[in-house]
VOGU-3710 file (C-alpha; in Angstrom, 3 decimals, decimal comma):
1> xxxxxxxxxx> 73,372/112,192/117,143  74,914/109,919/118,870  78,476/108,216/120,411  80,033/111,884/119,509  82,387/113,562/122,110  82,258/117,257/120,792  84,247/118,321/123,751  87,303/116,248/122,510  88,377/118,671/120,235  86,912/121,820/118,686
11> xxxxxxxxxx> 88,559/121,661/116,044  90,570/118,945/114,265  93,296/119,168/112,064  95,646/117,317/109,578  98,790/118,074/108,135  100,802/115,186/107,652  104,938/115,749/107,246  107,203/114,531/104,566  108,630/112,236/107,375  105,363/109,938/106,927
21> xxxxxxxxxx> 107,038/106,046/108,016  107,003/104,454/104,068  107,720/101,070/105,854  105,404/98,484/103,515  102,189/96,463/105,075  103,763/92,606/105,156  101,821/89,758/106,740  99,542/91,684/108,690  97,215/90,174/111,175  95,707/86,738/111,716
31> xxxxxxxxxx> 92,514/87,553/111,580  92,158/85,816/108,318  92,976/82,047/109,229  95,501/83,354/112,010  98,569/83,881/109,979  100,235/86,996/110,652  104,094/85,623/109,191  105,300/86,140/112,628  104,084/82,463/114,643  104,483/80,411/112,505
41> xxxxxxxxxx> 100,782/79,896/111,582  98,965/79,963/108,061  99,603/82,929/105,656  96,262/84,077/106,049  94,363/81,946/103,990  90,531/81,851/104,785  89,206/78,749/106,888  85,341/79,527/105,857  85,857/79,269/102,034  87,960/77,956/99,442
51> xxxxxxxxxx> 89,316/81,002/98,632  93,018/81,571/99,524  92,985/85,065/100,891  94,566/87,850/103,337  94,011/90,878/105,285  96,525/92,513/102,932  94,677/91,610/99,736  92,040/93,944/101,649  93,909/96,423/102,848  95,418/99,307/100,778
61> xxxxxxxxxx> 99,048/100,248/100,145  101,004/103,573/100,705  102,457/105,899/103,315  99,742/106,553/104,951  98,523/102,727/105,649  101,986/101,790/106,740  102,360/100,429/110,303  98,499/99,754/111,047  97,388/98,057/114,132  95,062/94,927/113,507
71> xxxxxxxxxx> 90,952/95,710/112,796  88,078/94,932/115,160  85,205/93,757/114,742  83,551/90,701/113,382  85,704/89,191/111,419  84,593/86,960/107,604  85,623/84,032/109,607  83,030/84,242/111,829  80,091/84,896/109,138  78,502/81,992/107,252
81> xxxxxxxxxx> 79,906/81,796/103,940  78,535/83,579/100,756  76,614/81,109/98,508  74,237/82,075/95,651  74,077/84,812/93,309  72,890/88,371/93,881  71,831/91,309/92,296  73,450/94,488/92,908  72,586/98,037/91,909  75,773/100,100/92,680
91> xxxxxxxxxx> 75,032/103,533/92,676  78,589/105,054/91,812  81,078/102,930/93,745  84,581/104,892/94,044  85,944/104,964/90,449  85,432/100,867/90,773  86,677/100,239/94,292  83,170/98,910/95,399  83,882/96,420/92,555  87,372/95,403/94,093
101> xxxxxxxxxx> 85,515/94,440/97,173  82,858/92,637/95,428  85,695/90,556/93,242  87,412/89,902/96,951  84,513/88,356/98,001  84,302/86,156/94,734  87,557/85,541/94,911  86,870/84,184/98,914  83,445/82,120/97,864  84,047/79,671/94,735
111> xxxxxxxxxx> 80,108/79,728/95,328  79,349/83,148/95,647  79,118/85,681/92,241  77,457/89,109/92,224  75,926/90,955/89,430  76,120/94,214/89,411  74,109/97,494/87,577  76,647/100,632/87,708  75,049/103,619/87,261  74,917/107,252/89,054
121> xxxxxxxxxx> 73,224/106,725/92,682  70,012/108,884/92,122  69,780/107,512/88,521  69,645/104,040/90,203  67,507/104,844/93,044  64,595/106,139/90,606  64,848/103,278/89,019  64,321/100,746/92,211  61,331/103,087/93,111  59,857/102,915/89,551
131> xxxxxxxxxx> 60,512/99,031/89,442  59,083/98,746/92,962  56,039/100,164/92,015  55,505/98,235/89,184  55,681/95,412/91,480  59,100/94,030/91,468  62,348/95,131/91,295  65,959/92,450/89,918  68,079/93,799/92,517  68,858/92,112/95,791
141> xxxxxxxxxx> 70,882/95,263/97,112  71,326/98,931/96,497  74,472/99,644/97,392  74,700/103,480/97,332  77,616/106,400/97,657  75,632/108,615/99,542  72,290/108,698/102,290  70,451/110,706/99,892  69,685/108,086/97,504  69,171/105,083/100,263
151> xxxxxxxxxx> 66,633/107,502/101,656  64,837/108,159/98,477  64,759/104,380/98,290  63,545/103,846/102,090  60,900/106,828/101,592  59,430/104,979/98,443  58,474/101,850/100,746  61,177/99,642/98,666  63,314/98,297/101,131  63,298/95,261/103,360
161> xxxxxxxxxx> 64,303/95,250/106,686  68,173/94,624/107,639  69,786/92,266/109,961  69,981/93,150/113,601  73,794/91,755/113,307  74,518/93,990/110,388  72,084/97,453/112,069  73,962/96,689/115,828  77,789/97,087/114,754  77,400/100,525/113,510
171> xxxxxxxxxx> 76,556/103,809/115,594  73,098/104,604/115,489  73,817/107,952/113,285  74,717/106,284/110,515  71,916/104,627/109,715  68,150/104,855/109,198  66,278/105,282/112,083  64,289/102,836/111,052  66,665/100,534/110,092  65,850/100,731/106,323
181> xxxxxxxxxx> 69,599/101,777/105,696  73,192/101,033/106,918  76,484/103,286/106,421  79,039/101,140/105,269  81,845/103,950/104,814  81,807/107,568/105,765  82,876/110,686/104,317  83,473/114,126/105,871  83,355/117,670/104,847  86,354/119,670/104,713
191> xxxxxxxxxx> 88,978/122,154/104,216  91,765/121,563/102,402  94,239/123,951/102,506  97,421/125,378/100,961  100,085/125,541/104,250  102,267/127,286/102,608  100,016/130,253/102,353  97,802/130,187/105,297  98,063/128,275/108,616  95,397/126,315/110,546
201> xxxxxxxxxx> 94,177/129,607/112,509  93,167/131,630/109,071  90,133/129,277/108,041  87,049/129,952/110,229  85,364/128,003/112,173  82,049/127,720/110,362  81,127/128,013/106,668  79,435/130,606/107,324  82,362/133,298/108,012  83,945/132,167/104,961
211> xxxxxxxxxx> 82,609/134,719/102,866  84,516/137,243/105,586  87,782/135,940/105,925  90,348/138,401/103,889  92,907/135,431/104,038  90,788/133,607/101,026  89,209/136,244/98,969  90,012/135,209/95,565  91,696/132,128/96,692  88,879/129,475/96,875
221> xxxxxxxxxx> 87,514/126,465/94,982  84,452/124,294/94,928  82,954/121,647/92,798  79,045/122,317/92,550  78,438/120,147/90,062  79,612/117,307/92,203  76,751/115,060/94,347  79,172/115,776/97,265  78,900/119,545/97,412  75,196/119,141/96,510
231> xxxxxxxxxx> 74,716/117,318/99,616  76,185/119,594/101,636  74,346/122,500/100,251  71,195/119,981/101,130  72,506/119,650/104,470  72,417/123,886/104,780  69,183/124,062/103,434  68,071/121,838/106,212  69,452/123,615/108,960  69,280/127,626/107,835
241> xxxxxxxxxx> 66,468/127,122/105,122  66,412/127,983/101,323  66,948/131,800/101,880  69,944/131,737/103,958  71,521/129,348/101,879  71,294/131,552/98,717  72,475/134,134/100,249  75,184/132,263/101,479  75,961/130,959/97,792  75,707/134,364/96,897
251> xxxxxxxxxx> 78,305/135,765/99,202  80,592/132,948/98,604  80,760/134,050/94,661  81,035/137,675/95,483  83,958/136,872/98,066  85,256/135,400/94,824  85,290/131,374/94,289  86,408/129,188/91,307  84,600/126,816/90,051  85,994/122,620/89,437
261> xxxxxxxxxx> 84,621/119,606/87,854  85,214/117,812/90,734  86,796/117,966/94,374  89,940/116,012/93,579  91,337/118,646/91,569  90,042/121,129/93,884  92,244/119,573/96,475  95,325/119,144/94,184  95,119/123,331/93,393  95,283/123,657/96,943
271> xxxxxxxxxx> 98,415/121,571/97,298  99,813/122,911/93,579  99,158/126,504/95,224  96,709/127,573/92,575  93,897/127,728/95,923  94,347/128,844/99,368  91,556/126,859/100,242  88,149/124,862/98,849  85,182/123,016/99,762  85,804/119,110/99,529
281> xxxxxxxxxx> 85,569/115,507/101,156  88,144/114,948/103,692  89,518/111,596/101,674  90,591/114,140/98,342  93,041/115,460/100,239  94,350/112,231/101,667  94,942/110,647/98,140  96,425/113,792/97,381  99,067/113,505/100,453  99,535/109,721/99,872
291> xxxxxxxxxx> 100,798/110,241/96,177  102,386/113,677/97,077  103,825/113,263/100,679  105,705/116,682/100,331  102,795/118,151/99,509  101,812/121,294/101,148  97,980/120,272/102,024  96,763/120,474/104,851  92,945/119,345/105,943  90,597/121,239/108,586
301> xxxxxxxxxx> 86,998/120,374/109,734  84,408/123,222/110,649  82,760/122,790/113,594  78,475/121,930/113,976  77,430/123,174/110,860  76,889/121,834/106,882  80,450/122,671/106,520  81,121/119,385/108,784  79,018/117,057/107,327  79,610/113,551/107,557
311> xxxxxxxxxx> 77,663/111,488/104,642  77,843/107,926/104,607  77,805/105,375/101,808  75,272/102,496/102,740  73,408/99,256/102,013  70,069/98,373/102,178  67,922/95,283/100,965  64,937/95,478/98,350  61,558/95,029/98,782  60,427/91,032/97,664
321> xxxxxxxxxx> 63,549/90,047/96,936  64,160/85,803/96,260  67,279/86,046/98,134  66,804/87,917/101,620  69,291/85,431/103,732  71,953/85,629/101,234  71,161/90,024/101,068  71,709/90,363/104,612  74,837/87,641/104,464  76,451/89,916/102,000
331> xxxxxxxxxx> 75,420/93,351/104,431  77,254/91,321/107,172  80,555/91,002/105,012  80,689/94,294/103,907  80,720/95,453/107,814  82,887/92,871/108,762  86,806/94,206/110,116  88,396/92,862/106,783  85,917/94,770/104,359  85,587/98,006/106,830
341> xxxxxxxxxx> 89,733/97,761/106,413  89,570/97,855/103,014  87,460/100,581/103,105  89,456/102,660/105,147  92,911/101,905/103,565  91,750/101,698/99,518  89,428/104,991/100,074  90,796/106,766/102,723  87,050/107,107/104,067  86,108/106,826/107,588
351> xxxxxxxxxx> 84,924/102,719/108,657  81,784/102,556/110,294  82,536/100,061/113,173  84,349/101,207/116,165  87,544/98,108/115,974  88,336/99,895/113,156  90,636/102,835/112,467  91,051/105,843/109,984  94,035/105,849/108,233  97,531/108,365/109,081
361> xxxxxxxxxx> 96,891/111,137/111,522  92,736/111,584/110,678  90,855/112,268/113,953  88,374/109,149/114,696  85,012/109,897/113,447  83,657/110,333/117,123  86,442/113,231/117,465  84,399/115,369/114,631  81,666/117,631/115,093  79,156/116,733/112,505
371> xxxxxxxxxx> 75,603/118,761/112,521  72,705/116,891/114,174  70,438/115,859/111,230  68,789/112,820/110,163  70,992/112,168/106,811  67,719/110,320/105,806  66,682/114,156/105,018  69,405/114,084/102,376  67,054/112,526/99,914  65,775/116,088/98,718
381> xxxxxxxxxx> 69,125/116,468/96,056  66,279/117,851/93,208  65,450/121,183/95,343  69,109/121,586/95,784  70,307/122,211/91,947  67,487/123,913/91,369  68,289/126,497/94,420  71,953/126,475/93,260  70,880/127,084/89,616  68,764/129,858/90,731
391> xxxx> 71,830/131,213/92,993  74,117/131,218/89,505  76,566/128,772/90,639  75,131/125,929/89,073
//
């Protein structure tokens, strides 16, 4: 992989205090028709389209967005406008934040309107690939929560290439290597913790001592149900094989683990004290700390292994679609610095261009120590519920 400095830190941690600055996002930058409040200048209305908008109807709220520098990047001012109407298949989308971004952009473009199919991201991606192979397919864009499901769609032969503008902003990582794909928002693997019962030392290193460490026998939580977990197990089965991962499943449930419905209340036990510890994406325990700021979550990454996983949401274009110019427009916005804000202040995830930072005290994405695999490989989500059915946890 590349861009990563795995020397930085070998190990990075997050435990925000209760003394988090509350101090409110007003005016913000002037990247949006140069109005910031402070010179006297617009208040950030667009000067592409008609639309009357701001950074801060992009960016997000809360303790942990307060007192944010101004993004990088390419800014929507820069990119022709959005005109047309396009077809979007949005495999999951954040509980309906994708949508917020999508009704932004409406909002921005009089012109511009999106129609969207919501539906679970491998549900979705069979369907492109059956509709593909029947010879067409309505959508313009998959828009996808995870690389498993973009890949499924790439493998299939039922993409169209991307824009060179859109493929060069982002680190080469997080995307296809053949450009079939683009991460639009990333999401790491993590440990969220209880700090009132165990400190930063206790948690190990790798996933793979978990099932040794006394300090959470008893005291752990996952969510294998969840398509999050289940690409992380994918991710284990690609770099220690089907056996080793069973038996690591195996261990885990004799070491004593409790089983959620999903990793948001797997992080909120840990900060309710009901876990020491779990298995979950990094941003759970962020939304957690921005509701809760006395909290006592904290968040640790493992180090090279499954266990640091970063996944990616992504784009990518349909094969013999009517509307390729206004596709790879709309790719283009959603990697611009107002739409990669809004993806790291509304969902806490990690933005895929450089100009932009994580929110609060998150290490930058090059800081983590991800394992070296082509998250095109992700695709294989079927052989990974039927190993964790077959391991009893599923």
């Amino acid at each position: 992989m590349t861009g990563r400095n795995s020397t930085q830190s070998r190990r990075r941690f997050l435990a925000l205090s209760g003394t988090t600055a509350t101090a409110a996002i007003a005016g913000c930058s002037g990247i949006l028709g140069g109005g910031d409040g402070g010179d006297g200048g617009s208040d950030g209305g667009t000067g592409s389209g008609t639309g009357q908008l701001s950074l801060s109807d992009f960016r997000g709220s809360g303790p942990l967005v307060a007192q944010r520098d101004a993004p990088g990047g390419t800014s929507i001012e820069e990119l022709p406008d959005l005109s047309g109407e396009l077809t979007l298949y949005l495999g999951g989308g954040e509980g309906g934040l994708y949508l917020d971004l999508i009704e932004l952009f409406e909002q921005l473009y009089p012109d511009f309107s999106a129609n969207h199919r919501l539906e679970a991201s491998s549900d979705l991606a069979n369907t492109i690939i059956e509709e593909n192979e029947a010879g067409a397919s309505p959508a313009d864009v998959f828009m996808s929560i995870d690389a498993g499901s973009l890949g499924a769609v790439a493998n299939a032969g039922a993409t169209a290439s991307l824009p060179e503008e859109a493929l060069s902003t982002v680190p080469d990582a997080y995307q296809d290597s053949e450009g079939r794909w683009v991460g639009i928002a990333g999401r790491a693997r993590a440990i969220p913790y209880n700090t009132n019962q165990i400190s930063e030392s206790d948690i190990p290193s790798t996933v793979q001592e978990f099932p040794e460490a006394a300090a959470l026998e008893n005291s752990m939580g996952w969510a294998p149900s969840y398509g999050a977990f289940q690409s992380f197990v994918t991710a284990m089965r690609l770099i220690r094989g089907d056996d080793e991962t069973r038996a690591w499943l195996q261990a885990m449930q004799d070491h004593g683990i409790s089983t959620y419905a999903d990793e948001f209340r797997v992080s909120n036990a840990c900060a309710d004290g009901e876990l020491t510890a779990g298995f979950a994406n990094h941003y759970y325990t962020l939304r957690v700390q921005s509701a809760r700021e006395s909290a006592p979550i904290g968040l640790a990454f493992t180090e090279g292994d499954a266990g640091a996983l970063v996944n990616v949401s992504g784009l990518e274009i349909i094969n013999g679609t009517d509307n390729a110019d206004l596709a790879a427009n709309f790719v283009r916005h959603v990697l611009s610095a107002e739409a990669q804000e809004f993806f790291a202040t509304r969902t806490f995830a990690y933005p895929m261009i450089p100009g932009v930072a994580p929110v609060g005290d998150l290490p930058r994405i090059d800081d983590l120590n991800p394992p070296d695999i082509n998250l095109t490989e992700l695709a294989d989500v079927a052989g990974t519920v039927d190993l964790l059915r077959d391991a009893g946890v599923l």
